[in-house]
N, CA, C and O of each residue as an XYZ file, in Angstrom:
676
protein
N    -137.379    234.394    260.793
C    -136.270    235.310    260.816
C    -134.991    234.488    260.752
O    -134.904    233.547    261.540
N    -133.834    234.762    259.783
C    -132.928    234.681    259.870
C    -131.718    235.619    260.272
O    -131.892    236.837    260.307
N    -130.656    235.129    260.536
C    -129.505    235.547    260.889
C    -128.131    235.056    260.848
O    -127.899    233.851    260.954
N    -126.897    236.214    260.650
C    -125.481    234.967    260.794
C    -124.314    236.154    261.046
O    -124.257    237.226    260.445
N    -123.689    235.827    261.763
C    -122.728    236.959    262.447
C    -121.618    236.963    262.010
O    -121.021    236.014    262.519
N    -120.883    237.596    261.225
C    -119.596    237.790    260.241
C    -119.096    236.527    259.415
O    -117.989    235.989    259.385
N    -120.745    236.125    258.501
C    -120.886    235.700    257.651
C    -120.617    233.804    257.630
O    -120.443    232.897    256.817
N    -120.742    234.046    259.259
C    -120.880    232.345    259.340
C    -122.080    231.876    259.814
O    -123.063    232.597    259.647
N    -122.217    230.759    260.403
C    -123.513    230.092    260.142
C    -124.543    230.655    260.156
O    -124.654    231.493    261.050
N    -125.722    230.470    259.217
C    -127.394    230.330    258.957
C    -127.642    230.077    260.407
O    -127.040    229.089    260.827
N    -128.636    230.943    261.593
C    -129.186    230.627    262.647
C    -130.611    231.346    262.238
O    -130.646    232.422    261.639
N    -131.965    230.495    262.702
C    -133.309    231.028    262.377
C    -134.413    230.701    263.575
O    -134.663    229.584    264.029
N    -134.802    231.526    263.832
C    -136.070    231.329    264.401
C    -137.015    231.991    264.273
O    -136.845    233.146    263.881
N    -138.516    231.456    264.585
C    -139.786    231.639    264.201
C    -140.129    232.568    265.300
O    -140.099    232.161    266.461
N    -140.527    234.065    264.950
C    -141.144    234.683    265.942
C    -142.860    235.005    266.137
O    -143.399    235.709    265.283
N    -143.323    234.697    266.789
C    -145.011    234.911    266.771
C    -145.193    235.956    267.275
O    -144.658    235.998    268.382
N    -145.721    236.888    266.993
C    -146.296    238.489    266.926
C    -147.377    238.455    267.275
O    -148.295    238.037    266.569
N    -147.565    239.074    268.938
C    -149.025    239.317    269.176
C    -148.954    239.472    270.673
O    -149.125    238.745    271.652
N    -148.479    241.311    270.326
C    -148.782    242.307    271.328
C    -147.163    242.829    271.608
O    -146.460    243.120    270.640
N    -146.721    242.906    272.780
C    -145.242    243.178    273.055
C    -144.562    242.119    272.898
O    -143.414    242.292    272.490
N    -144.836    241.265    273.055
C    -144.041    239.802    272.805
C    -143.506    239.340    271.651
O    -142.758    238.363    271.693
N    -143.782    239.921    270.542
C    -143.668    239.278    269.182
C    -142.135    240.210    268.661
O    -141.940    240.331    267.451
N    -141.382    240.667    269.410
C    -139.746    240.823    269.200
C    -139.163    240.347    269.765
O    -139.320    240.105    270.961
N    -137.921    239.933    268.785
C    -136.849    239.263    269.221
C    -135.528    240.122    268.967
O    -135.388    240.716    267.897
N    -134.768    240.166    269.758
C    -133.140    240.786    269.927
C    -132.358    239.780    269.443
O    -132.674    238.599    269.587
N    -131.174    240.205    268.773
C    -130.624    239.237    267.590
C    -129.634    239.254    268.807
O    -129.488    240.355    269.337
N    -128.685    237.825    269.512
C    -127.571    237.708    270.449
C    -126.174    238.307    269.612
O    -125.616    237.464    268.910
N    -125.667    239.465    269.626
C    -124.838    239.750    269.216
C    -122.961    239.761    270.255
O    -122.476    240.688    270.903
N    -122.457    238.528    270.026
C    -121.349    238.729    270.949
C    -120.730    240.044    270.959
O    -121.171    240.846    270.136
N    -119.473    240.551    271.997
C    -118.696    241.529    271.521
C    -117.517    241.259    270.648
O    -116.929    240.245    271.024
N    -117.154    241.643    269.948
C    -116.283    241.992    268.809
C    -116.771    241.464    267.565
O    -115.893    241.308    266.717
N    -118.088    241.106    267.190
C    -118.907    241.064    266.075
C    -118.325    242.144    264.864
O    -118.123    243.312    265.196
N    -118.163    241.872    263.985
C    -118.323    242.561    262.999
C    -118.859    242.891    261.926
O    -118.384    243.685    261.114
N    -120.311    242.068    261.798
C    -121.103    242.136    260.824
C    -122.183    241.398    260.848
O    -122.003    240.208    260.591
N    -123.625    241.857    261.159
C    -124.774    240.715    261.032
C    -125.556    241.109    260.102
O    -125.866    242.238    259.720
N    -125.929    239.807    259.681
C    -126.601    240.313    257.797
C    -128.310    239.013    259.276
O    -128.365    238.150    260.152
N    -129.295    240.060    258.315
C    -130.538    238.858    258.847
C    -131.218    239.622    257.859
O    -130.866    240.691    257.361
N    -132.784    238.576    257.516
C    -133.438    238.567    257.129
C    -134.775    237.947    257.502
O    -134.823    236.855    258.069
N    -136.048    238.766    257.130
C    -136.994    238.661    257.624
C    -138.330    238.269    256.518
O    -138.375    238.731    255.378
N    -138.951    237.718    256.855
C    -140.409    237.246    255.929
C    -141.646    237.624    256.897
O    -141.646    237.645    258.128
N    -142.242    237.791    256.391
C    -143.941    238.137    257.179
C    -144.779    236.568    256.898
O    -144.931    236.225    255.726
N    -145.300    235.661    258.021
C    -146.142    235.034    257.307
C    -147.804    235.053    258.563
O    -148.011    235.029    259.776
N    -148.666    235.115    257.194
C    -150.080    235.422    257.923
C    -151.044    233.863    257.691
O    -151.255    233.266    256.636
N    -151.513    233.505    259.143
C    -152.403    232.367    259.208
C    -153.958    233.123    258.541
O    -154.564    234.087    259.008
N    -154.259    232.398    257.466
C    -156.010    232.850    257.230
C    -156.904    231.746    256.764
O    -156.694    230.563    256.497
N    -157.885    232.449    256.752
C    -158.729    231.022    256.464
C    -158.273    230.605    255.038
O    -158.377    229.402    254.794
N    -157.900    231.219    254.290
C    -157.472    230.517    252.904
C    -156.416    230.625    252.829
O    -155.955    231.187    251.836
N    -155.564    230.133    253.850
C    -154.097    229.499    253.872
C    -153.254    230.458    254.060
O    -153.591    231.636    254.174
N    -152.110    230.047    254.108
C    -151.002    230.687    254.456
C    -150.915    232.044    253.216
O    -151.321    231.886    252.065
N    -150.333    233.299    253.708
C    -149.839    233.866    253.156
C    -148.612    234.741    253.223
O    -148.565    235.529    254.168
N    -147.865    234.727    252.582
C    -145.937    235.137    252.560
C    -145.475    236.611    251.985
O    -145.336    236.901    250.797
N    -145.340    237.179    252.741
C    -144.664    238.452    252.322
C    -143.176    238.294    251.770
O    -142.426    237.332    251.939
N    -142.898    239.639    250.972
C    -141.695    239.643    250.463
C    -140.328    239.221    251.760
O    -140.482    239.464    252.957
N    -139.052    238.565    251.173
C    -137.920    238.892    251.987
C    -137.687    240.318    252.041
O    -137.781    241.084    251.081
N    -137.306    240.694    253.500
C    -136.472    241.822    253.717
C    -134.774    241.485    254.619
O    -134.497    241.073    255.746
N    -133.982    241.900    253.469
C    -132.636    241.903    254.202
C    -132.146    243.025    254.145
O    -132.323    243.980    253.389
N    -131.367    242.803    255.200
C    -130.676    244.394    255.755
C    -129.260    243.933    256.808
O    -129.396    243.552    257.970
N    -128.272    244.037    256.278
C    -126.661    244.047    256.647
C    -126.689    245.319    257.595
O    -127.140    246.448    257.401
N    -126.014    244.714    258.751
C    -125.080    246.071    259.384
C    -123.334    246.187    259.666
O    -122.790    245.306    260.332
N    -122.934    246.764    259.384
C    -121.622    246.658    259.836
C    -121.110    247.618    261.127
O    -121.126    248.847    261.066
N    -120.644    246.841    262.330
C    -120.292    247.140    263.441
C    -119.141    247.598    263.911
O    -119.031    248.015    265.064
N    -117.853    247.551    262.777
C    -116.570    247.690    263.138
C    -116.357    248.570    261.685
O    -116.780    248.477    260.533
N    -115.667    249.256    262.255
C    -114.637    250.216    261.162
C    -114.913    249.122    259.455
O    -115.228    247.933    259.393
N    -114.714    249.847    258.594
C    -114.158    248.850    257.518
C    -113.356    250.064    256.669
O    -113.966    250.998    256.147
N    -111.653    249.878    256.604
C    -110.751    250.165    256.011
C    -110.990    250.140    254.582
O    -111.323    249.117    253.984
N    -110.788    251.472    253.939
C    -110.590    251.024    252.227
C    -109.052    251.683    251.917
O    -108.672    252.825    252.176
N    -108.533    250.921    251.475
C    -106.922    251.319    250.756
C    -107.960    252.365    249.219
O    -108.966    252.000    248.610
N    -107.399    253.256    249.117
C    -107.331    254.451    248.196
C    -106.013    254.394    247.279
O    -105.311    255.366    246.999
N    -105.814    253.063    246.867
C    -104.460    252.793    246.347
C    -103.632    253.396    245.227
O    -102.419    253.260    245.071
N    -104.878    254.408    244.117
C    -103.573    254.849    243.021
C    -104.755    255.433    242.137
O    -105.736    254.690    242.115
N    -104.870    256.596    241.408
C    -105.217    256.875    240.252
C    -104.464    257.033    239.495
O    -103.419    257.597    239.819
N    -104.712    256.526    237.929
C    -103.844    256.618    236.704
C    -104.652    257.091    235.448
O    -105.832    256.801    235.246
N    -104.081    257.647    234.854
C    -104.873    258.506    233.700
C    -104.551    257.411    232.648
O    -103.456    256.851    232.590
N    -105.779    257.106    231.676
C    -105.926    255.902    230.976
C    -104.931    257.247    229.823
O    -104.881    258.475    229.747
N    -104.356    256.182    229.187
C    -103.556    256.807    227.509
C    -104.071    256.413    226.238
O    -104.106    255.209    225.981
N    -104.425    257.144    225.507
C    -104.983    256.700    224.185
C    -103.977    256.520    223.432
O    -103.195    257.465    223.326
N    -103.677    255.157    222.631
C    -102.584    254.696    221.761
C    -101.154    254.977    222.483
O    -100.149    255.365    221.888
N    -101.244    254.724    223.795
C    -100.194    254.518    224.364
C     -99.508    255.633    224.649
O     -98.581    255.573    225.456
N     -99.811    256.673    224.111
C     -98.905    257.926    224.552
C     -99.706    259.305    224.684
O     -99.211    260.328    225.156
N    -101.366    259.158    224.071
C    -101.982    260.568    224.384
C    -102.933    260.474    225.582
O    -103.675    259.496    225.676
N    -102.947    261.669    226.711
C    -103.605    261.559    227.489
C    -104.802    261.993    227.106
O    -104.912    262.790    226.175
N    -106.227    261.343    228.028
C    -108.000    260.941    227.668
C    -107.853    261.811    229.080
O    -106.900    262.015    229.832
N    -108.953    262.138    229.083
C    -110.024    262.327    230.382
C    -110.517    261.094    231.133
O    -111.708    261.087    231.443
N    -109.858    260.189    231.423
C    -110.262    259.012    231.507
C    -109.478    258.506    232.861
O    -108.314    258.204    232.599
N    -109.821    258.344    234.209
C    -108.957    258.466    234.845
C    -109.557    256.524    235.831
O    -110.690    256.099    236.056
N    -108.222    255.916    236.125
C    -108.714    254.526    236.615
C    -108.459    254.597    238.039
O    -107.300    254.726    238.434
N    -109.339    254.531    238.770
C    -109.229    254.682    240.711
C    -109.125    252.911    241.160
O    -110.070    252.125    241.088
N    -107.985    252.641    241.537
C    -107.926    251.621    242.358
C    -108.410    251.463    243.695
O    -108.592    252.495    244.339
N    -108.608    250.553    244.135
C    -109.432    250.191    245.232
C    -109.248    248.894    245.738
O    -109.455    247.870    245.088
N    -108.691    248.964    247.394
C    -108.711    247.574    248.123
C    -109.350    247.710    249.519
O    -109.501    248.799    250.072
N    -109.766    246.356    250.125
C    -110.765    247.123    251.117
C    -110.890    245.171    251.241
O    -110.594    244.311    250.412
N    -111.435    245.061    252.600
C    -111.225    243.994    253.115
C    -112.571    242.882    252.759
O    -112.954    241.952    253.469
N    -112.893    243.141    251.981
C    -114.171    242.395    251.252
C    -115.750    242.485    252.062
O    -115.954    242.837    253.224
N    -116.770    242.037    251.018
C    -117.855    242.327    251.103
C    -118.341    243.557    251.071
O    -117.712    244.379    250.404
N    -119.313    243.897    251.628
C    -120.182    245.148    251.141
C    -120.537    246.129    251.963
O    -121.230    246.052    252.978
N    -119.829    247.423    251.284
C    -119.292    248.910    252.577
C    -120.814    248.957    252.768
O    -121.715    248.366    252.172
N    -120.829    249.968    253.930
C    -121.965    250.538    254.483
C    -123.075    251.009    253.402
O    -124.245    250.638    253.310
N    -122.310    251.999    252.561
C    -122.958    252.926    251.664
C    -122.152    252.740    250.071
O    -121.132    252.076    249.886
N    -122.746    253.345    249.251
C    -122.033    253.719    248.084
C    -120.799    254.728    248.400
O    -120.653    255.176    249.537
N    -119.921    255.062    247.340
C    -119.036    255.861    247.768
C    -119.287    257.112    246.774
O    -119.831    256.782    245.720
N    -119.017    258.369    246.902
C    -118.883    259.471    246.132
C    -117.541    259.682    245.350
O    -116.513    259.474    245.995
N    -117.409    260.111    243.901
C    -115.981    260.373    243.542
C    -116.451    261.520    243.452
O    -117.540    261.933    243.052
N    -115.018    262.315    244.090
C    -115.046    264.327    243.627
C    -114.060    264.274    243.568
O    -113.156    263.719    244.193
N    -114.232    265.377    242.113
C    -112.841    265.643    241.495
C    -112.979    267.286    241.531
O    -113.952    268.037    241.467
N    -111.704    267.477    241.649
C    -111.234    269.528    241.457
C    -109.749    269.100    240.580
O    -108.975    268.173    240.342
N    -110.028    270.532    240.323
C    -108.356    270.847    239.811
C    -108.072    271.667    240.727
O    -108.931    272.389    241.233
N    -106.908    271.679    241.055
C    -106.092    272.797    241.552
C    -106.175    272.285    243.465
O    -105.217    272.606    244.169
N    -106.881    271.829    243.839
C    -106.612    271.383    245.546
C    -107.810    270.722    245.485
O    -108.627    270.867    244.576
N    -107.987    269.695    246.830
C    -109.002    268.792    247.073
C    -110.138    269.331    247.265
O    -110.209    270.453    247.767
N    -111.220    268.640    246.906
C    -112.399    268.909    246.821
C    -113.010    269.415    248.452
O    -113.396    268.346    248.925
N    -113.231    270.334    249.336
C    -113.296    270.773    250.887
C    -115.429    270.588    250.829
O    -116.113    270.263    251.800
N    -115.868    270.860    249.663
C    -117.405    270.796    249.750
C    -118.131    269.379    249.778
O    -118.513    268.961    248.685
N    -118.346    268.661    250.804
C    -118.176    267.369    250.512
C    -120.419    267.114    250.523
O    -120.940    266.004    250.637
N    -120.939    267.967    250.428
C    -122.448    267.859    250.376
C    -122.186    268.475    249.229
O    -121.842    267.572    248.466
N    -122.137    269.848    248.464
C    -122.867    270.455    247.513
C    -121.773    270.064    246.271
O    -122.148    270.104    245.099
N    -120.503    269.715    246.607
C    -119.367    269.156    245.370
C    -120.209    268.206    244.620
O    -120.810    267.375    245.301
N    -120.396    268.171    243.046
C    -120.951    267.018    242.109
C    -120.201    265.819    242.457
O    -118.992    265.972    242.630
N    -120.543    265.012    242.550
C    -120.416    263.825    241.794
C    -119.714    263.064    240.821
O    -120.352    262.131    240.332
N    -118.252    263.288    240.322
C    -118.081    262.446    238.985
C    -118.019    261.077    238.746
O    -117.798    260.662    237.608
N    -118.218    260.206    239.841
C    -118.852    258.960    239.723
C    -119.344    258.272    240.947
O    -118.877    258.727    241.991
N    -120.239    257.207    241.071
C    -120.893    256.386    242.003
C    -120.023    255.446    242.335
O    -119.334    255.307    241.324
N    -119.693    254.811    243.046
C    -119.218    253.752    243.479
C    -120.026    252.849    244.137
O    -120.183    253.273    245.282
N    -120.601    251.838    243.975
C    -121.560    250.751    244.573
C    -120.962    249.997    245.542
O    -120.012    249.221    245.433
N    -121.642    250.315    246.552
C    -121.596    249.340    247.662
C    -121.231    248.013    247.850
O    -120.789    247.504    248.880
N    -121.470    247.445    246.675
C    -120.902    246.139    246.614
C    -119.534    246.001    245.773
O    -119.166    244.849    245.545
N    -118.825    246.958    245.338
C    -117.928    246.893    244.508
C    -116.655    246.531    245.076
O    -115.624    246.547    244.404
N    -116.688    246.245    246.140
C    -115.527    245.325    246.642
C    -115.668    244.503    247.544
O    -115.133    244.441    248.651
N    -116.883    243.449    246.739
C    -116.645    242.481    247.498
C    -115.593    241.253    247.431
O    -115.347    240.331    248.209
N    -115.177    241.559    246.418
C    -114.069    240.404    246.241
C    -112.287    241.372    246.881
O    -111.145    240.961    246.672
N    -112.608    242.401    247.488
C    -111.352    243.070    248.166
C    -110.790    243.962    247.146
O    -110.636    245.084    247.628
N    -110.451    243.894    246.008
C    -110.118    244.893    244.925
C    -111.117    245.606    244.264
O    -112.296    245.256    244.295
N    -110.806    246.354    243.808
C    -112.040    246.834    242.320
C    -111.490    248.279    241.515
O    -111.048    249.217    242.178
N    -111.576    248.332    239.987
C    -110.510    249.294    239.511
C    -111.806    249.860    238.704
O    -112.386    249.175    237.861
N    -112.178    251.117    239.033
C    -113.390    251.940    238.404
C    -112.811    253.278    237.383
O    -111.897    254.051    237.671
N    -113.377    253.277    236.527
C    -113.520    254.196    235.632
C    -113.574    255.174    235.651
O    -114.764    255.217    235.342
N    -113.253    256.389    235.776
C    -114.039    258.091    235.941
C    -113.515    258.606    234.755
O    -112.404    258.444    234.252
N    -114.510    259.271    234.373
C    -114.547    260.342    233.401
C    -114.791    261.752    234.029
O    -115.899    262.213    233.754
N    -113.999    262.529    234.808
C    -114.561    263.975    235.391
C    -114.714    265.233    234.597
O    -113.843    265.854    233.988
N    -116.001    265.489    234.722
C    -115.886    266.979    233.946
C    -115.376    267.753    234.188
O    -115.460    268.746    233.465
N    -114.375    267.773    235.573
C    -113.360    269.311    235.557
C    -112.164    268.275    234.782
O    -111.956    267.061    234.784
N    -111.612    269.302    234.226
C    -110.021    269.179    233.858
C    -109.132    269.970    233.853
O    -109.494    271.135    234.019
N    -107.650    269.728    233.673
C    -106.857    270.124    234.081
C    -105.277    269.003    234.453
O    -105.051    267.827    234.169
N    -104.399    270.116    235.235
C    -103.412    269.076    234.467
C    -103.049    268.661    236.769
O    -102.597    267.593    237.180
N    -103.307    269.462    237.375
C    -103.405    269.146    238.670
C    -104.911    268.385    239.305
O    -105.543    268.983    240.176
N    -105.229    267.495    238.958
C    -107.044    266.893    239.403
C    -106.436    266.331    240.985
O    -105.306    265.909    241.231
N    -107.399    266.462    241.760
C    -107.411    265.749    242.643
C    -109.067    265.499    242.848
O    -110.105    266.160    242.884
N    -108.482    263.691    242.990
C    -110.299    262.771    243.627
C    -110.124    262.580    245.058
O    -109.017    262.395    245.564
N    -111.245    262.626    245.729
C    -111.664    262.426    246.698
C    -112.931    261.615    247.021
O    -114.101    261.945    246.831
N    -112.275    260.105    247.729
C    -113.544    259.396    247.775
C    -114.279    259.602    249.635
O    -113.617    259.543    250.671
N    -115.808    259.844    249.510
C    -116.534    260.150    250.385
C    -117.796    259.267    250.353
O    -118.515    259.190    249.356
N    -118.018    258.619    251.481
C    -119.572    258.022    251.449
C    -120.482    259.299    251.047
O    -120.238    260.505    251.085
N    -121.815    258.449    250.580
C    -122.308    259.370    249.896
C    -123.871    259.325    251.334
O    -125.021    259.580    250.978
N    -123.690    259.136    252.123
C    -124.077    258.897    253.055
C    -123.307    259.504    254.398
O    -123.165    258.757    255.366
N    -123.023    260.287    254.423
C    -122.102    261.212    255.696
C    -122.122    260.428    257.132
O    -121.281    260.305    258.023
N    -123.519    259.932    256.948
C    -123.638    259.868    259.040
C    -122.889    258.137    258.940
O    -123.109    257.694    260.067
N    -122.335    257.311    258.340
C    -121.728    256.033    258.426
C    -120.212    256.422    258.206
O    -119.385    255.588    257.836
N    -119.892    257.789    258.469
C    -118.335    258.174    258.663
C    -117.604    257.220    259.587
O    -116.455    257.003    259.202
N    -118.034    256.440    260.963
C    -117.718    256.306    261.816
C    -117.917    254.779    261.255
O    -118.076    253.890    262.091
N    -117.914    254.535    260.210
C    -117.977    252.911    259.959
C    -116.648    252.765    258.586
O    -116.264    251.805    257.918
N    -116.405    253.664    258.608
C    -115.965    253.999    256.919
C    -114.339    254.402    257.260
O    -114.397    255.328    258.070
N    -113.404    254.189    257.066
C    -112.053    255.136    256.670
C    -111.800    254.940    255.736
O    -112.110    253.882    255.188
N    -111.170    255.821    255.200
C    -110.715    255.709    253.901
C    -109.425    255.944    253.446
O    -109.453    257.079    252.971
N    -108.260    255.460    253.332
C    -107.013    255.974    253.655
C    -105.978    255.917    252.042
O    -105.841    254.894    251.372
N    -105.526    256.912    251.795
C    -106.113    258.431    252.055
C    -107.274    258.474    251.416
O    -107.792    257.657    250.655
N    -107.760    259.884    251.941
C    -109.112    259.830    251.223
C    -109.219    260.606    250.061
O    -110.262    260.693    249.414
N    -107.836    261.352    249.685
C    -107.700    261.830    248.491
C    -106.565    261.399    248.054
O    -105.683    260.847    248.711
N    -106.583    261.744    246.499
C    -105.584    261.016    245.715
C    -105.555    261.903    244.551
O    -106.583    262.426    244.120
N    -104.178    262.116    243.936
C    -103.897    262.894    242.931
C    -102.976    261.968    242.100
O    -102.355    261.194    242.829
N    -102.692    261.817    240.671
C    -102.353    261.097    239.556
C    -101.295    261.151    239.735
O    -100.509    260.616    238.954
């Protein structure tokens, strides 16, 4: 088993499994904000060792802020407006809890935040370098749109802000 607590040092140890004894509790100080570990299975047999896949799995423990910084409607040849709308994004690096949801309406913010479509995914890792400027194409249109970004994952609300969480052009 490995481990490393807001992305500093590699710490590992070997746990032997066999009965209640074979867990280990990862030492997490207070004000941690992130432990990424990873785990391997390995089995003693008579014909040698054998290795299960890695499993990693990140948690994040503290809030993580995303700036909702600006949508701009892309222009075709400089002066006609596309359906094409560019969502900026800043956020304090590495990789949010969840993916994010884009919802778009015309006419007021999107209030259905389970049964509202989808007009684009946002990947979890898409800001790990702190910025990231994504694409949407929404099938509603209109000349009032408002997006609204939402984990697409509801119950990691309490890990997530999003400020604001809607944005109009």
């Amino acid at each position: 088993m490995e481990w490393s607590l807001d992305g500093g040092a590699l710490q590992s140890r070997k746990v032997y499994r066999s009965g209640p004894n074979g867990f280990f509790n990862v030492p997490v100080p207070e004000g941690t904000g992130s432990v990424n570990v990873s785990v391997k299975s390995v089995a003693d047999t008579s014909e040698g060792l054998l290795e299960g896949p890695i499993t990693e799995k990140s948690f994040t423990l503290k809030a993580m802020i995303i700036n909702f910084d600006k949508v701009t409607q892309v222009k075709r040849f400089g002066f006609l407006r596309s359906n094409k709308y560019v969502l900026s994004l800043s956020g304090p690096g590495g990789d949010l809890p969840c993916d994010l949801k884009v919802l778009v309406q015309n006419g007021f913010p999107p209030a259905d935040l389970i049964n509202h479509p989808a007009s684009a995914i946002i990947k979890a890792n898409a800001l790990r370098s702190g910025k990231a400027e994504i694409t949407v194409e929404p099938s509603e249109k209109g000349d009032d749109l408002y997006f609204r970004l939402v984990p697409v994952e509801l119950s990691v609300n309490s890990q997530l802000t999003i400020v604001p969480e809607v944005n109009n052009p």
